[in-house]
RORO-911662 format. One record per residue: x, y, z of N, C-alpha, C in turn. Coordinates in steps of 0.2 Angstrom, whole numbers, padded with zeros to 4 digits, always signed. Layout:
XYZXYZXYZ
...
//
This chain:
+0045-0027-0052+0049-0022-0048+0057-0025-0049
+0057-0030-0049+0064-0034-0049+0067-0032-0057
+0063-0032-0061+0065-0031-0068+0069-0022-0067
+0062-0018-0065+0063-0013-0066+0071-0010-0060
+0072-0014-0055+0075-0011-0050+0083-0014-0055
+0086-0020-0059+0091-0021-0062+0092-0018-0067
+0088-0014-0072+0087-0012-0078+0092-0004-0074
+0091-0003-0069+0093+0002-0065+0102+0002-0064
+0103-0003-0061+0108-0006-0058+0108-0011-0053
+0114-0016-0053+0113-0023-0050+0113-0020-0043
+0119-0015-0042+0119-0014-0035+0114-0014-0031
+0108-0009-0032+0103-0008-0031+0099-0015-0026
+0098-0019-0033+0095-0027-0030+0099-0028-0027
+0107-0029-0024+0110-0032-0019+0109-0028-0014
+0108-0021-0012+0106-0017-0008+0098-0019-0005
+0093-0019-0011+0088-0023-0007+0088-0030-0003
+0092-0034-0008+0092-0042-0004+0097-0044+0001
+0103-0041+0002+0108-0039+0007+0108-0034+0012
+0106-0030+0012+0108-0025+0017+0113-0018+0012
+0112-0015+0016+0117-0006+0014+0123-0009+0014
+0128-0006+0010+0134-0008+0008+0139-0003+0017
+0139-0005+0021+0143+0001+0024+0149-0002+0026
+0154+0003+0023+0162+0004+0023+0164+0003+0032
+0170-0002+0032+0170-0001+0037+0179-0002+0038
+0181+0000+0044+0189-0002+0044+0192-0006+0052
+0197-0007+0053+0200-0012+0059+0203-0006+0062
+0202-0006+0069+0202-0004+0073+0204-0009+0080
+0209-0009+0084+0209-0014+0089+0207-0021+0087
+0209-0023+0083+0207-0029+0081+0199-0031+0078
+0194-0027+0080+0188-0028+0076+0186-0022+0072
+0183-0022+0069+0180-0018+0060+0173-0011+0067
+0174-0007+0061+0169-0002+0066+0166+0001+0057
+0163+0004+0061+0161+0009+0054+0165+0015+0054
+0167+0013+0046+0173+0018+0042+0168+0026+0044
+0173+0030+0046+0168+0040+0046+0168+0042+0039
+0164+0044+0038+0159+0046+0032+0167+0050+0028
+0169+0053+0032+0173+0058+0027+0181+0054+0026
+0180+0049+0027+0184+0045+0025+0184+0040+0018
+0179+0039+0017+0176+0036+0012+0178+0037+0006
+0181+0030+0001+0180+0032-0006+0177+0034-0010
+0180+0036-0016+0174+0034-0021+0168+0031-0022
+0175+0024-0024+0171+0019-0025+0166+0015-0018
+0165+0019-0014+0164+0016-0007+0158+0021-0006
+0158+0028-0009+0152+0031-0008+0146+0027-0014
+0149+0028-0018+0145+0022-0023+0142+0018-0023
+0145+0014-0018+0142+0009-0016+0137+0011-0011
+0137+0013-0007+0133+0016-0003+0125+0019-0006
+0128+0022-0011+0123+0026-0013+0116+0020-0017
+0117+0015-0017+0112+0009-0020+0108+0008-0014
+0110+0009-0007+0103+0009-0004+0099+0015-0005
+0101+0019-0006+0098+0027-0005+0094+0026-0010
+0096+0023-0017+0091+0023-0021+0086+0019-0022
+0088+0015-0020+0084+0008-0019+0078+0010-0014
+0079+0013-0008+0074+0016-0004+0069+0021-0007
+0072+0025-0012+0068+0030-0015+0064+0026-0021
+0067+0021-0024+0063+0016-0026+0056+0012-0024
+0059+0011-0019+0053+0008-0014+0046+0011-0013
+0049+0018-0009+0044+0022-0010+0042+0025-0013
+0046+0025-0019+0041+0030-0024+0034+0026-0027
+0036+0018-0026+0031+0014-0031+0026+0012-0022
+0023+0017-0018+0021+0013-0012+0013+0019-0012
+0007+0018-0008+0001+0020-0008+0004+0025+0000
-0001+0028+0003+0004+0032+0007+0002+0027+0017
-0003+0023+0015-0004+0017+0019+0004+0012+0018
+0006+0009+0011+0009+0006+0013+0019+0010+0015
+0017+0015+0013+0022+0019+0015+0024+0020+0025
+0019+0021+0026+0018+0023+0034+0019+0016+0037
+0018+0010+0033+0021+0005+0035+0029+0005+0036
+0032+0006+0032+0041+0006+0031+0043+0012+0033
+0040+0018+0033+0042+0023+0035+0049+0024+0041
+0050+0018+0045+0054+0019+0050+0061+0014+0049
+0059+0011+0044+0065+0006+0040+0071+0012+0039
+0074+0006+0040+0082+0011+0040+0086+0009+0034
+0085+0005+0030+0087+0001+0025+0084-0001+0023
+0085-0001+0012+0081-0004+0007+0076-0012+0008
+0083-0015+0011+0081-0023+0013+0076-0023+0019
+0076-0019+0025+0071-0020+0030+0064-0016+0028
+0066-0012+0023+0060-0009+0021+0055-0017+0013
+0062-0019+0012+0058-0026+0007+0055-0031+0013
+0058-0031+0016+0056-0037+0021+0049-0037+0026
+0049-0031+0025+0043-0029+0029+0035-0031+0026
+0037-0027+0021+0031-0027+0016+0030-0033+0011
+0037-0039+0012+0038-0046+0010+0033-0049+0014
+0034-0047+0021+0032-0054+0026+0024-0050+0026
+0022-0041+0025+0016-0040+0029+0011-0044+0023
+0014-0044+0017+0009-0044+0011+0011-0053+0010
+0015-0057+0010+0013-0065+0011+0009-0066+0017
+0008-0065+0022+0003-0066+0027-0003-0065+0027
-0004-0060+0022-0012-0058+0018-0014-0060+0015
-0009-0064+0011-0010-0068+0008-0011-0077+0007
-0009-0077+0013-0010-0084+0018-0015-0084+0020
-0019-0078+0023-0025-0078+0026-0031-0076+0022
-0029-0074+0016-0035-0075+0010-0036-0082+0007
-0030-0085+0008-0031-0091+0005-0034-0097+0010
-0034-0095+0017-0036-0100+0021-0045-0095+0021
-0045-0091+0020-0055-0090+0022-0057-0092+0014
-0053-0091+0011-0056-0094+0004-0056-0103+0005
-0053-0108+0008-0052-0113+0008-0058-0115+0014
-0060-0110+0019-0065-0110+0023-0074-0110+0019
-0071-0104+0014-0079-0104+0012-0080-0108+0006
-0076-0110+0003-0079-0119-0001-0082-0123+0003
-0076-0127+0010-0080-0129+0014-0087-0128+0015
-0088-0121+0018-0096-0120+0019-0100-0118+0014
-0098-0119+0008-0102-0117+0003-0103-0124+0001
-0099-0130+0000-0101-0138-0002-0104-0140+0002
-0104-0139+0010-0110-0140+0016-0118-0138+0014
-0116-0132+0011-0124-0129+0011-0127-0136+0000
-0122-0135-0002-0123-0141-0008-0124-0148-0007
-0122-0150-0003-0122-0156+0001-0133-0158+0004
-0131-0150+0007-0139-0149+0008-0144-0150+0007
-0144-0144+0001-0148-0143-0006-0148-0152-0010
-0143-0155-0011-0143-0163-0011-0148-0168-0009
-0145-0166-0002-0150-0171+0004-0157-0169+0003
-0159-0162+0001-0168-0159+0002-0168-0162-0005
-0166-0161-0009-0167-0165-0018-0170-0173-0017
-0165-0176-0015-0164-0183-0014-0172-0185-0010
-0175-0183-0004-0177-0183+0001-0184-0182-0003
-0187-0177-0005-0190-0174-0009-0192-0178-0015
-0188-0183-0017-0187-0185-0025-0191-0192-0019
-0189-0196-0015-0191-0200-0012-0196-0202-0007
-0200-0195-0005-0204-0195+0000-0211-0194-0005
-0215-0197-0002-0222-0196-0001-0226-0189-0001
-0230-0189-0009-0234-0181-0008-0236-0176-0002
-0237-0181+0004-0241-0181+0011-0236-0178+0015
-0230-0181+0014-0224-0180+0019-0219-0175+0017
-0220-0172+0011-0214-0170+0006-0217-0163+0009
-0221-0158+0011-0221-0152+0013-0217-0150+0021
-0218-0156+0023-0214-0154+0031-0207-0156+0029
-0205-0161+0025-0199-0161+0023-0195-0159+0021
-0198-0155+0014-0196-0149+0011-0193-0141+0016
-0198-0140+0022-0197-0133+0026-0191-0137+0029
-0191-0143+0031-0187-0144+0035-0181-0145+0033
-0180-0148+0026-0174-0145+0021-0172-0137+0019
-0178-0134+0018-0178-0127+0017-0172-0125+0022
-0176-0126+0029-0172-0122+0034-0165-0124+0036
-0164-0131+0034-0158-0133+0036-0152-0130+0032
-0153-0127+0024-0150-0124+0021-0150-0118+0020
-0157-0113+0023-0154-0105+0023-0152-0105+0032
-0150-0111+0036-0146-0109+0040-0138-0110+0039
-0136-0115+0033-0131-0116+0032-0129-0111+0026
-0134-0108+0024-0132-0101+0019-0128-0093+0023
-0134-0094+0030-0134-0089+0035-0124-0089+0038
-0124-0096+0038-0116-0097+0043-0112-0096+0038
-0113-0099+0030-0105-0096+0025-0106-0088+0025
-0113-0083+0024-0111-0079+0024-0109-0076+0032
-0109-0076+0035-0109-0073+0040-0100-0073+0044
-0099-0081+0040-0093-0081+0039-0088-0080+0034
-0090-0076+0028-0087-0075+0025-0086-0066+0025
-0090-0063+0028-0089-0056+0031-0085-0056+0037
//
């Protein structure tokens, strides 16, 4: 996007990563927003990099992630949104993914101990401790999946 949004004009990316360019003038000693039909050229122009920049945005969006930003009033608040919704998802894909290792090398851990146990026990004793391995591992199979849904 970043590519394609410069290849366009730089403005554009300053409009997404700063804010709308809006014209302003001194009045009473503090800045107000300059009225539209005041406005230069060079001052409409500027301006006009956020308009594009938002048409940008949404043209490249599903109608789910548009209905998200839909109420963004500016390029930048429409980046920012969809910056922070979509890092977050992606924080939390990597914490369930870091959860189901853990309980996928419990249920391996398992499988281990039934191996080990079984490698070590007596013909006689090796059937109940076998079930009792079995079970301890399609319960630990039952919790990663049920965790992983």
């Amino acid at each position: 996007m970043k590519i394609f949004v410069e290849s366009i004009d730089q403005g554009i990316r300053d409009a997404i990563e700063n804010g709308p360019f809006i014209p302003k003038i001194k009045k009473n000693g503090s800045f107000i927003k300059k009225p539209w039909s005041q406005w230069t050229n060079e001052e409409s122009e500027k301006a006009k990099f956020d308009c594009c920049a938002k048409n940008i945005i949404t043209s490249a969006l599903d109608s789910k992630e548009f209905f998200r930003i839909s109420k963004c009033e500016s390029a930048k608040e429409m980046w920012d949104t969809l910056k922070e919704t979509h890092e977050r998802t992606t924080e939390i894909k990597k914490s369930k993914t870091r959860r189901n290792r853990r309980q996928n090398q419990k249920g391996l851990n398992l499988c281990f101990m039934a191996k080990k146990e079984d490698d070590s026990s007596s013909v006689s004793s090796s059937n109940s401790s076998n079930a009792e391995n079995y079970s301890q591992l399609l319960q630990a199979f039952q919790e990663t999946h049920e965790e992983a849904n």
